[in-house]
N, C-alpha and C positions, 0 to 999 in steps of 0.2 A: 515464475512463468506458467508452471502448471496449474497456480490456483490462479490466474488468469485466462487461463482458457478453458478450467472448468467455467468461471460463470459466466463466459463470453456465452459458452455451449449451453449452460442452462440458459440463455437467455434468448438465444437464438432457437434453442426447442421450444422454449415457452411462445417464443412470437411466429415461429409454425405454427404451432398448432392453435394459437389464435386467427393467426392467416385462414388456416386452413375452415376452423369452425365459419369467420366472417365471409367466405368464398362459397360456401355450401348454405350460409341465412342467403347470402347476396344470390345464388342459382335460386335461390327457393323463392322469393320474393320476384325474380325478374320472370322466373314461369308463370308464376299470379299475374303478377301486372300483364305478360303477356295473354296470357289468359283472358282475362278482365278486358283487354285491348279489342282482342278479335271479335269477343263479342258484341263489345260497344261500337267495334266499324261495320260488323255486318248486321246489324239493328237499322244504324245510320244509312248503311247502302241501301237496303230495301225501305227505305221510308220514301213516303211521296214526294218533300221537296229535293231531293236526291236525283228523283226519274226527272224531276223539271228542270233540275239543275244540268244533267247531262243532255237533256233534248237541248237546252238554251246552247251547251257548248260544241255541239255538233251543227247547229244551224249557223254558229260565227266560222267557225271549220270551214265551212260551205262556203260563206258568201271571202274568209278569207283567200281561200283557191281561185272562185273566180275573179278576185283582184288580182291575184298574182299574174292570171292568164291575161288580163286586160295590160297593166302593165306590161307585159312579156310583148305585147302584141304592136303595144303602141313604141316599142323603145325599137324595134325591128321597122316599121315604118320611119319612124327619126333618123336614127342613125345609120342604116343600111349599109353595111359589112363590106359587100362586096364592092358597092361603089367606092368606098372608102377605098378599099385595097387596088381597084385600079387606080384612083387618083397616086396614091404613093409611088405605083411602079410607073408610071409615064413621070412623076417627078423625078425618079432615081435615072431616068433612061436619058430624059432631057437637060438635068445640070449637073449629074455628078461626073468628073474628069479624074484623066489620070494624077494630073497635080493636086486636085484637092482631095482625093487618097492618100498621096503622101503627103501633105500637111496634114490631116485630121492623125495617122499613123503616128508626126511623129508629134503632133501636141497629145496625144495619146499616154504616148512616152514619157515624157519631159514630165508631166502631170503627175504623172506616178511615180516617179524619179522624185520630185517633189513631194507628193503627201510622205513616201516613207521616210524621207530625209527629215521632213516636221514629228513624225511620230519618230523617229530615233530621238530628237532631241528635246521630246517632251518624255522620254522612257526614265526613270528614274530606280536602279535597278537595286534590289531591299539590302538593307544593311549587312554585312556579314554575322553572324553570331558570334555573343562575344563570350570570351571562357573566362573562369576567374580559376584558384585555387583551392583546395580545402581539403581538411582530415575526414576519412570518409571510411566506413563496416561495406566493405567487398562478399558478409557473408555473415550468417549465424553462427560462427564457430568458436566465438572467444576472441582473445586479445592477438590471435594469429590474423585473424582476417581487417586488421587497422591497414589504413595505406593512408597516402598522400598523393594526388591527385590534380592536375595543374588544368585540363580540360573538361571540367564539370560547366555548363552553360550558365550565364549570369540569369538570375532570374529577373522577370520581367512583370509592371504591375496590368493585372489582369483583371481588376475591381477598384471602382472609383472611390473605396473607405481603406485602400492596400499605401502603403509607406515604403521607398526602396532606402535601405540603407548599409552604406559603407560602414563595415565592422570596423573597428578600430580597435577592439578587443572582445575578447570571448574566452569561456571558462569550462572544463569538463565537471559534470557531477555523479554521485555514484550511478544514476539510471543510464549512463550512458553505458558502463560495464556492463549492465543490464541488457540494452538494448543488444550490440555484440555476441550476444547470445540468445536473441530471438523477444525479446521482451516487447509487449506490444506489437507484433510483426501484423497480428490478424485485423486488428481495426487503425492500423499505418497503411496496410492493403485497401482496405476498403476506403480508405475517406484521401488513399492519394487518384482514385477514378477520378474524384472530382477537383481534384485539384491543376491549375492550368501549369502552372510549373514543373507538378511533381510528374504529370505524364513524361516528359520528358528521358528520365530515366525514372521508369514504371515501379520496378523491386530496387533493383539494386544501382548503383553504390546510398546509402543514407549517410547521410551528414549526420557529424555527429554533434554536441555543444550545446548548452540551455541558458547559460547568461549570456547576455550580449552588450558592448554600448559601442555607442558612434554615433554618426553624423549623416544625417537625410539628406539625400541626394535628387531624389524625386517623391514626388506626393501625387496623389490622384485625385480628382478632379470634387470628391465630396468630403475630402481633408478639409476641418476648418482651424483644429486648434492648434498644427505645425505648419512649419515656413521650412523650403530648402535650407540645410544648415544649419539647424537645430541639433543641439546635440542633448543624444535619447539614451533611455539602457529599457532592456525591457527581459523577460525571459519565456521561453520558445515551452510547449509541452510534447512531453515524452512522441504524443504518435505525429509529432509534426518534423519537417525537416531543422535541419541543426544549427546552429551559427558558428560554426568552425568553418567560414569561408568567407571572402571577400565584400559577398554583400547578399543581405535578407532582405525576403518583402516578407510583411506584415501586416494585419491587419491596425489600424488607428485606435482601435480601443486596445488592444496590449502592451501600447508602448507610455512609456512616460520621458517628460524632462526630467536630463540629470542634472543631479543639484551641482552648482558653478561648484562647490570648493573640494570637487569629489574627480582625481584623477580617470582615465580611462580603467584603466588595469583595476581600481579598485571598484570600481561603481562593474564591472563585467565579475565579479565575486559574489555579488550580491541577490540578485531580482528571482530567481530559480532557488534557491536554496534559502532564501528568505520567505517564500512563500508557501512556499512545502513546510517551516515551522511554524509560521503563522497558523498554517492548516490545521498542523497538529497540537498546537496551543487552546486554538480559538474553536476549530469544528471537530476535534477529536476528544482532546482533553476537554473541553466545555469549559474553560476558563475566562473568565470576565472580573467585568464589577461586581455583579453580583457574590460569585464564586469566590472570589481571593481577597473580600472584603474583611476587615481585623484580624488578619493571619499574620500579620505581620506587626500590629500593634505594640504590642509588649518592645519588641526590636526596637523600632522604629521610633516611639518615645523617649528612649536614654541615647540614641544616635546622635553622634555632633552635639550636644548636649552637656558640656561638662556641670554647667549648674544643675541640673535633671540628677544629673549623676552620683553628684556630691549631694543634694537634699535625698537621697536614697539613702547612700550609704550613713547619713547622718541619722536620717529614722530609721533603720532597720540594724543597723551595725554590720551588714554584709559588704562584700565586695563583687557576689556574683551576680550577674544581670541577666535577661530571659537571652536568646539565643534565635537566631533569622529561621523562619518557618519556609520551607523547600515544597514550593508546590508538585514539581515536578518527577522529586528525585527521592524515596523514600528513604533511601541507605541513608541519607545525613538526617533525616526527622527524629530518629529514636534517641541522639541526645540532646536533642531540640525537645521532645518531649520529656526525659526525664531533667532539665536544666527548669522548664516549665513547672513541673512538679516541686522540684525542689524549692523554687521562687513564690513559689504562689499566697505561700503566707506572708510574704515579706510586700509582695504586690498588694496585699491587704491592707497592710499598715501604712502602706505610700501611698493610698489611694486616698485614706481617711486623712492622711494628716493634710494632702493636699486640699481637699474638700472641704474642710477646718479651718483652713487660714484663709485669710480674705488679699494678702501680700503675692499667693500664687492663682492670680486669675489667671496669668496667661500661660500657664500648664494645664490649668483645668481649664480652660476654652480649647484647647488642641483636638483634632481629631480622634490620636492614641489615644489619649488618656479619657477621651467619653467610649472609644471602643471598648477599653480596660474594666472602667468604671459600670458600666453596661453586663461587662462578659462575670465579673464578680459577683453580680448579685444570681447568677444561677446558681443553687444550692447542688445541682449533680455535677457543677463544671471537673471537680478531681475527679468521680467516677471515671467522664467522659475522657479524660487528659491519660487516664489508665489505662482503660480498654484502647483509646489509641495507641496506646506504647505499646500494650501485648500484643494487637497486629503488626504493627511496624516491628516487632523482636520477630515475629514468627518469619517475614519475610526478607529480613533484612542477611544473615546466613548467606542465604542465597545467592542475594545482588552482591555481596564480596565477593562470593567465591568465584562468581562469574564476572564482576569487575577485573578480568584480567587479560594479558594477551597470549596467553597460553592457549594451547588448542584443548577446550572443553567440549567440545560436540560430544565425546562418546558420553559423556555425563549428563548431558545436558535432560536429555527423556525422565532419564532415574532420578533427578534430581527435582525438577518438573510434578514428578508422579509424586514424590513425596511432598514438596509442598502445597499442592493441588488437595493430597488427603491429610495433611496438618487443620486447612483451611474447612475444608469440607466437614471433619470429622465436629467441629465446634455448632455447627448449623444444619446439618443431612442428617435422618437417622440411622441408626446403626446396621439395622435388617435392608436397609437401600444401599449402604456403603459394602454390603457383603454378600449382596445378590447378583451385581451387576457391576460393570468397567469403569471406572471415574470418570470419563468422558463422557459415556452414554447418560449419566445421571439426567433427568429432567430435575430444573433447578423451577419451572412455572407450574409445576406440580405442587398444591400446597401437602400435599400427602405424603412426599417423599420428604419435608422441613423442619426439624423442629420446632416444635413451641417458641412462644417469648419468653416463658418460664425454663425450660430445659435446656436453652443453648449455655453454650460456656463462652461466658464472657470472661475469663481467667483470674487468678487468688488474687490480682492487687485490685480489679475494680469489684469484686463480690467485701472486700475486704473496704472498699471506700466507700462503700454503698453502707456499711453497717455502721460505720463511722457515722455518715452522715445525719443528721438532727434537723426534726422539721420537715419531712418530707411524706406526702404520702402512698402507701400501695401503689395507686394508680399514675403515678410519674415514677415509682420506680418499674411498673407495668409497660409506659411509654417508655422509658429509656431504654429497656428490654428489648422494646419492639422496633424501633432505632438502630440497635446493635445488629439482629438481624437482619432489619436490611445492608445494612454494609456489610457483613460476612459475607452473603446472597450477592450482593455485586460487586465484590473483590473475588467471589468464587465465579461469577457470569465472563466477568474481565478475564481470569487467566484461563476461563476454555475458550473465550474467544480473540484474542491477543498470543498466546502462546504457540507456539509451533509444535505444540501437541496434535496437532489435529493433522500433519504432514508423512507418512509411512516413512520418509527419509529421516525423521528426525529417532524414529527405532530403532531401524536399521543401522543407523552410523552407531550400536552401541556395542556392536563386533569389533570397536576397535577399544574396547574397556577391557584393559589388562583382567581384571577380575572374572569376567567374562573366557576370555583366553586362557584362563590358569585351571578354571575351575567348572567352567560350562561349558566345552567346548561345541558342543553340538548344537546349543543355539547361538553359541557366535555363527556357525555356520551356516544357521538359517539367515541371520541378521547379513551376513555377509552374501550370501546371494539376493537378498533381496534389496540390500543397495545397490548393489551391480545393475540388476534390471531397471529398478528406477531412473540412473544415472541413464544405461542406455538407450531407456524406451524416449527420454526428454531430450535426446540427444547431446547430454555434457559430455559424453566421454565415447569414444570409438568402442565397437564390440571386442575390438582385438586385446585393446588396453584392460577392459573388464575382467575378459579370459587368462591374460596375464598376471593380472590382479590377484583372481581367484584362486589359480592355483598357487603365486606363491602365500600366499594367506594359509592353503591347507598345509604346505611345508611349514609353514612356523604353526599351525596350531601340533601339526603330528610332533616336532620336535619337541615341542612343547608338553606336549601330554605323552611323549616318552621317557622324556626327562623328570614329569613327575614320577610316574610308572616308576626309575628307578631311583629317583629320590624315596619314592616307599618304600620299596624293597630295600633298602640301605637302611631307613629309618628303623624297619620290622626287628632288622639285626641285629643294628644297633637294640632295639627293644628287647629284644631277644637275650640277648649278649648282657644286657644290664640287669635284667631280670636275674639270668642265675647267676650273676656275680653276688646280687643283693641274695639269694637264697644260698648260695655259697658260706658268705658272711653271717647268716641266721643259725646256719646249720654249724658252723664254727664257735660260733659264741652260745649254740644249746648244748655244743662239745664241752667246753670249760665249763658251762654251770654244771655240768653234772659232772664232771671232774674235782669239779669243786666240793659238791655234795658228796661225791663215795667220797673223797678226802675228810671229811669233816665227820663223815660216819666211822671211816676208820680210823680216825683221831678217838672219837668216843667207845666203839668199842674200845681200843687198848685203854685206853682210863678205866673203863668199867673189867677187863680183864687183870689190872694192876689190884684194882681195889677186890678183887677178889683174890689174888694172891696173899695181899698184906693179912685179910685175914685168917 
């Protein structure tokens, strides 16, 4: 949520202050023009057909006045007021009576009696409003603020291209946890102004649910390709209201027919979380035809294949065959690539023998096997299949370790940091890698890059490369220069993909035992500064924070007392073993030299014996 409302706010400064530039061209120019104006009318004012112009409209002036007075004059002569007004009052004196008083009085009456009684039952008084149900975020606080809600108003279609439809099922996705705690809140605010339903209930309560299917109930009047009754599934975006309720409008281009043999409940799984990976397949990963074209070849040749299979194992005398290449998933590529390695000569010999016989046209007509046939005749293809595997080893660690559902956060930085400078170190040079933070690096610097010649492409592809026969400098130059660019954007990827770039992802590394045991004083920085982050984003109350923190410093002080006297034990122990070990030195330099005066005065008495005998 926070790196969405950083760029909502860059974006929102960026378009001030273009506002504000185009506000200040637009005053500048409307002074000109105004400018430019008064001059051009007062030119025009004082020019001569101007004064003729004005004299012609002051003599129509003139002679129009005098018509008005002639008329005035002549309509006083015709009609004359006052005669009129006698004639009425000698009629009112001569036939009006007291009975036709009360008859005019009471058809007076009756009259009116009558028009209200026709306007009562032409009144048609507006429908009640109708409520439906739904699951509904009373607040940004988390999964505290879910309700259920039975008086939310049915919405209503408000645009002749809007769909009303009867849910009949709907599906929660992760953004919906999201939203619960403010995700999207700032442009759901803005674009529910315009919206004719959402005024209704302005912020709050939001519907929550992004798949939806059911059955159209009403259509609007510029609806051409649904019929009431149709039954649709479509799925709703994050800053729109939710389909966790009785019935959605929508607009006509989001919604589709559902396929007949596809239940409610399954077809409301789908449309929301099927697009979000389409997203990320098709406009993130940039995967297509192009892209994922003979990556699967090798595979895909000996699949369902048992004849394929057996003229394999018949020419090569193997039984192992190449292995499914993982567009998306690198942990599985690495023995995908060395199964690859390991095959490739045996790919050789299958390729010719097929190519050789005129009995296997229709193995050699197949797509695989011209992709195969094709990919063989590159003389750096091992190189290439090597430096792929040493990337995929350097990264692969990682995605295990973090393949798990253990709580890794406090790891996750340290771990990050280290792969980031495994990756870097083979491509950035070395005075750039120890001047400055691996994040800051500029990677569009050719200056901070190594060479094509200097990077390390690692001992099996320098080791394939000399292998290699027939090739010259300049394709082992290009390949070079190949390799660098994939370092450069598998190094672009993890600064811009990684939650390296998040102070919370630092911070949470006060909770790494290692940290705790043996640093305590930047656990304790890491540790207040997750607390702030938490509370400045509002996940967690101040109070809980303050809680937090101080029993955090009870376990670090426990912690680093207990080392304290864990040393102090150990010193003693040290201590204590030391003069037991000098103890035992100084005991056993006891006996040698016990040994030696014994051995001396063994020889004196010999040498005193033999001076007696003589």
């Amino acid at each position: 949520m926070d790196e969405v409302l950083f760029h909502i706010s860059q974006h929102l400064e960026a378009l001030q202050v273009n506002l504000n530039s185009s506000i200040q061209h637009g005053r500048l120019m409307l002074q000109t023009s105004s400018d430019h104006m008064q001059t051009f009318f007062t030119e025009v004012w004082s020019g001569q057909r101007v004064a003729n112009l004005r004299e012609g409209v002051e003599r129509l002036y003139l002679w129009l006045a005098d018509q008005v007075e002639e008329v005035k004059r002549l309509a006083e002569e015709l009609i004359q007021p006052r005669r009129f007004l006698r004639q009425i009052q000698h009629l009112l004196e001569n036939d009006l009576s007291r009975t036709g008083l009360y008859f005019g009085g009471l058809g007076f009456l009756f009259g009116s009696l009558f028009g209200v009684m026709l306007g009562l039952s032409w009144y048609r008084p507006p429908p009640p409003m109708q409520r439906m149900r739904a699951v509904v975020c009373t607040g940004y606080y988390g999964p505290d603020s879910l309700a259920t809600v039975e008086d939310m108003p049915v919405p209503t279609i408000s645009s002749p291209d809007q769909i009303l439809v009867q849910v009949k099922a709907a599906s929660v996705d992760t953004v919906d946890s999201k939203i619960c705690y403010g995700y999207g809140r700032v442009l759901r605010k803005q674009l529910y102004k315009y919206s004719y339903n959402a005024k209704r209930h302005f912020n709050f309560p939001v519907i929550l649910g992004r798949d939806c299917s059911g059955i159209i109930i009403e259509i609007g009047q510029k609806v051409k390709n649904f019929e009431v009754g149709d039954e649709v599934w479509f799925g709703a975006p994050f800053w729109s209201s939710g389909t966790m309720c009785e019935c959605v409008v929508v607009k006509e281009n989001m919604v589709a027919k559902k396929p007949r043999g596809v239940g409610f409940e399954v077809a409301a799984s789908l449309p929301y979380t099927g697009t979000v990976a389409w997203n990320a397949m098709v406009h993130q990963a940039g995967l297509n035809e192009a892209s994922t074209a003979g990556k699967r070849a090798c595979y895909y040749l000996f699949k369902d294949s048992p004849s394929r299979r057996g003229t394999y194992m018949a020419v090569t005398g193997s039984s192992t065959f190449p292995m499914k290449f993982c567009s998306v998933r690198w942990l599985e590529n690495v023995d995908v690539a060395k199964r690859a390695l390991e095959t490739l000569d045996n790919l050789k010999k299958f390729v010719e023998y097929i190519s050789t016989h005129k009995n296997m046209k229709a193995t050699a007509s197949s797509a695989s096997f011209k992709v195969i046939s094709c990919s063989l005749k590159d003389k750096l293809l091992r190189p290439k299949l090597a430096f792929f595997l040493s990337l995929a080893e350097d990264l692969e660690p990682f995605l295990k370790e973090f393949q798990s559902d253990c709580p890794m956060s406090p790891f996750l930085h340290g771990n990050l940091l280290n792969i980031l400078k495994t990756c870097m170190e083979r491509v950035v040079k070395d005075n750039v890698l120890g001047s400055t933070l691996l994040q800051k690096v500029d990677l569009k610097k050719e200056e901070n890059l190594k060479g094509a010649r200097d990077i390390d492409i690692g001992y099996a592809t320098r080791s394939a490369l000399r292998k290699c026969q027939g090739i010259k400098d300049i394709d082992v130059l290009l390949f070079r220069q190949d390799c660098r660019t994939c370092l450069k954007n598998v190094v672009d990827k993890l600064l811009e993909r990684s939650p390296l770039k998040f102070p919370l992802t630092e911070a949470l590394t006060f909770l790494n035992p290692y940290k705790i045991g043996f640093n305590q004083d930047e656990a304790m920085q890491q540790m207040t500064s997750a607390m702030d982050i938490l509370v400045t984003s509002n996940l967690i109350p101040a109070s809980v924070a303050q809680n937090a923190d101080r029993e955090y410093k009870e376990l670090v002080s426990q912690e680093k007392n207990q080392r304290l006297k864990q040393t102090v034990e150990d010193k003693a122990k040290a201590e204590k073993r030391k003069a037991g070990l000098l103890a035992k030195e100084l005991e056993a330099k006891k006996q040698r030299l016990l040994l030696e005066s014994q051995k001396a005065v063994a020889a004196i008495d010999e040498e005193i014996k033999g001076l007696k005998k003589n």
